[in-house]
N, C-alpha and C positions, 0 to 999 in steps of 0.2 A: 585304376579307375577312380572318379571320385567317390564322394560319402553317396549315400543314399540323401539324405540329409538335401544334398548339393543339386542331387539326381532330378529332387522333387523341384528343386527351386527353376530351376531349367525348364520342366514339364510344364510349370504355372506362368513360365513368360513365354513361354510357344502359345499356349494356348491363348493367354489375353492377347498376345501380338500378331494372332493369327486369325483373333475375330475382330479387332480392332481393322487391321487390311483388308477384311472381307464386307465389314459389316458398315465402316465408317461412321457417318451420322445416321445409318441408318436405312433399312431394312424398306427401302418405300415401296418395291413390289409389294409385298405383304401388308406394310402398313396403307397401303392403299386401298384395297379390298377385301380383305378381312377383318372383322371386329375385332378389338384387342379383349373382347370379351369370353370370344370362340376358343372352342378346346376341342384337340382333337388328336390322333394316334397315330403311328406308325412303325412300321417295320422295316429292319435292315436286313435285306435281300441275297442272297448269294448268286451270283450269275454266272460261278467260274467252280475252278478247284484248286486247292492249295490248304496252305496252315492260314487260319485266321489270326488276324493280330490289328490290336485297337482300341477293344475293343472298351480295356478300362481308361482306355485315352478320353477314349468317346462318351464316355460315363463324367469325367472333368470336363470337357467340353460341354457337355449339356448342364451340369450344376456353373459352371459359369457361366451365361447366358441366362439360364435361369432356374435358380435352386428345388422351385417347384416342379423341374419338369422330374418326371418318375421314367426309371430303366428299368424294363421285365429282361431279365437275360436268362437265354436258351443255351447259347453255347462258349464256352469263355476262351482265353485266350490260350492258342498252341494247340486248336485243334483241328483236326483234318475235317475241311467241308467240301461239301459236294451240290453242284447247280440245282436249285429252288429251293435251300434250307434257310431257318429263319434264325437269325442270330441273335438277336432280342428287338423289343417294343418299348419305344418311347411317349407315353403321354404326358397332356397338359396343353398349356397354350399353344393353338396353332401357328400362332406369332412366333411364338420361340422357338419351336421343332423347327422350323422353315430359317431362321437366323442363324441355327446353329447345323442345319443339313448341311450344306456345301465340306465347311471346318472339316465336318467329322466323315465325308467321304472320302476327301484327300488325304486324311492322316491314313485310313484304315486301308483304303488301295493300298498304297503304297509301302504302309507298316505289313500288309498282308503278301505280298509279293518278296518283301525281303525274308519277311521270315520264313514264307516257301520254298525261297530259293536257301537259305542258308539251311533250311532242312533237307532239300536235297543232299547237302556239301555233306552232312552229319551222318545220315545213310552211309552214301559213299565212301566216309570215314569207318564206318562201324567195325571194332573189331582189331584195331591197328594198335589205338593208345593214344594218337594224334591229335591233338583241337583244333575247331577252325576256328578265326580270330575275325575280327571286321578290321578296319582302318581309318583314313582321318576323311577320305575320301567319298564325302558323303553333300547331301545337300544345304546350300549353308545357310543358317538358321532352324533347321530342321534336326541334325544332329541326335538330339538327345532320341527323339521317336524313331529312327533309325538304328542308332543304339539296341533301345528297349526291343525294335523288333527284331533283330541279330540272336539277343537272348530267348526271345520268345520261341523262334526256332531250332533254340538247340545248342546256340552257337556262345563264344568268349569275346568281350566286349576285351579289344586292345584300349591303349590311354585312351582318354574322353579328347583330350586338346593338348596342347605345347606342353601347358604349367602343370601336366601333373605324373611326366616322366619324364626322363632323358632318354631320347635317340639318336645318336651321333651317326649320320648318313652320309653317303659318299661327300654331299658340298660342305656340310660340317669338317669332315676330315682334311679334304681338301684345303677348305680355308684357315684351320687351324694350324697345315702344316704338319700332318701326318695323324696317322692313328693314333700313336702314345701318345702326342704330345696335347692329340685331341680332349683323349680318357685322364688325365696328368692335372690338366689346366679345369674341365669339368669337376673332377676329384674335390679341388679345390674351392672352387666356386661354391661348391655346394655346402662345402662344411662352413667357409666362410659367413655365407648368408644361411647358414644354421636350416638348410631343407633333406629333406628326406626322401629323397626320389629314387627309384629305381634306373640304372643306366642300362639300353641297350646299344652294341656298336653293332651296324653293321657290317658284311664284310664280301668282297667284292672275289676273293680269289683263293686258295688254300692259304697261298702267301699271307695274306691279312687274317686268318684266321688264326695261325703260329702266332703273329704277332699281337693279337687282343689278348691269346691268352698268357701273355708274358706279364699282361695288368693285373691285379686283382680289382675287385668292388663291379665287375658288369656281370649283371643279372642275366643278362638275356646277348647270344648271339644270332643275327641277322644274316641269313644266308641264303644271298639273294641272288638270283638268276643265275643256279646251280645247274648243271646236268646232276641227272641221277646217280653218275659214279660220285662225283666231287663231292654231292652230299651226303653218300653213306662213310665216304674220307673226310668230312669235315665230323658228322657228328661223332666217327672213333677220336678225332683227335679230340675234341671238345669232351669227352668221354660226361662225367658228372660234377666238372666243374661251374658250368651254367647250365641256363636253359637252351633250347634252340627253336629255332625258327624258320621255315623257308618261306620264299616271297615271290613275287616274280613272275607274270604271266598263265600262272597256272589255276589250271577250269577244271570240270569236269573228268574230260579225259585223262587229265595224268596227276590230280591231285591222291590217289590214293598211292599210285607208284613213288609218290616225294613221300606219303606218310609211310608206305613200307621201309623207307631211308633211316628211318630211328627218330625223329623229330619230335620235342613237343607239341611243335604248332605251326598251323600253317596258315597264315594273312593273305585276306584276297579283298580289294578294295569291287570286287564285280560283286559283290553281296549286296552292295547300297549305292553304285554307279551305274550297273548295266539288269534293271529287272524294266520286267512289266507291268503295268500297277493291275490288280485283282479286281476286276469287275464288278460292283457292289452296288445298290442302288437302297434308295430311301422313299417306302411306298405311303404314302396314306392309305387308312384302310378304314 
């Protein structure tokens, strides 16, 4: 993953890019009928059930738009709520509260449904050893808040993007011309250009698992679209040379049967592609 450092700088162009698109030149509902004088309060609502997650998202969203505005917070982030609880209370400029509502619904839905759902994954994990990991598979430009709500439920942020791991994937291997020659020519690259990246390959069949590990330098093997016998025979042979991983269509129902496989970790791109966004509303009061 990246720095934290790197994490923040992401955080602060979602948000300016994200009132920027919403807000444009300007906020003319509001600024039509309301005095830019007026002050006034609000609460963020719960309408549903799940892990809450946003919540400090939603706290930078409103210091940008506007630094004066004051957050009372009730309940913080990663934690289980329940329909008509009050998450916290925004005041200050009615103008600003209403500029920056929209922003901070959409992050918090949708940060609150992933990390619901990646805490379900967590549960279901509980007890095994196994991680559950996110993927690249996410909304684009949104990323990083997708990310943060992976973590906030529980879960292990995989790379952030391309530049700050190696995964050599089936069309990498393919076009490279094989597995070694994939791992070989990578190897290289990397020292060359003096980077320090972690390499995972992944691998398609027992067959390509014998063969990754004929390399040395990967970190991590990928073992993807396993049956459950193949993967408790991949990770003996992998024994504690690498990490391991499995991938590959698996939900609910059979993720804990691939973690009883020996696995470190188990990648599901349905954490941040197939949820519901968490019902949440923004009242005056």
């Amino acid at each position: 993953m990246i720095s934290e450092a790197q994490f923040q700088a992401e955080l602060q162009l979602l948000v300016s890019n994200a009132i920027r698109e919403d807000v444009g030149t300007g906020d003319y509902s509001s600024l039509a009928c309301i005095p830019d004088t007026a002050h006034g309060q609000a609460k963020l609502l719960v309408k549903d059930q799940g892990i809450i997650a946003g919540v400090e998202l939603a706290k930078m969203i409103f210091e940008h738009v506007d630094p004066k505005l004051k957050v009372k917070t009730y309940i913080e982030d990663g934690t289980h709520v329940e329909y008509g609880e009050v998450v916290f209370e925004v005041s200050g400029s009615s103008q600003s509260i209403l500029k920056a509502e929209r922003v901070v619904l959409n992050t918090m839905q949708r940060m609150s449904a992933i990390a619901t759902k990646t805490n379900q994954y967590v549960q279901l994990l509980e007890g095994t050893g196994t991680k559950i990991l996110d993927t690249r598979k996410t909304t684009p430009n949104f990323r990083v808040a997708e990310k943060w709500a992976v973590k906030i439920g529980g879960g292990v942020n995989h790379r952030f993007a391309l530049y700050d791991m190696v995964m050599l994937k089936d069309n990498h291997i393919d076009f490279a011309g094989g597995i070694t020659r994939a791992i070989s020519k990578t190897k290289e690259y990397l020292k060359a250009n003096n980077l320090d990246l972690k390499i995972i390959v992944e691998a398609r069949n027992l067959d390509e698992i014998r063969e990754i590990l004929q390399s040395d330098g990967v970190y991590r093997i990928l073992i993807d679209n396993f049956n459950y016998e193949d993967t408790k025979t991949a990770v003996k042979l992998i024994g504690t040379k690498c990490q391991t991983e499995s991938s590959g269509n698996i939900n609910e129902k059979t993720i804990r049967e691939y973690a009883l496989c020996g696995v470190n970790y188990i990648s599901s791109g349905a954490l941040t592609h197939s949820v519901y966004n968490m019902d949440l509303s923004l009242k005056a009061f």
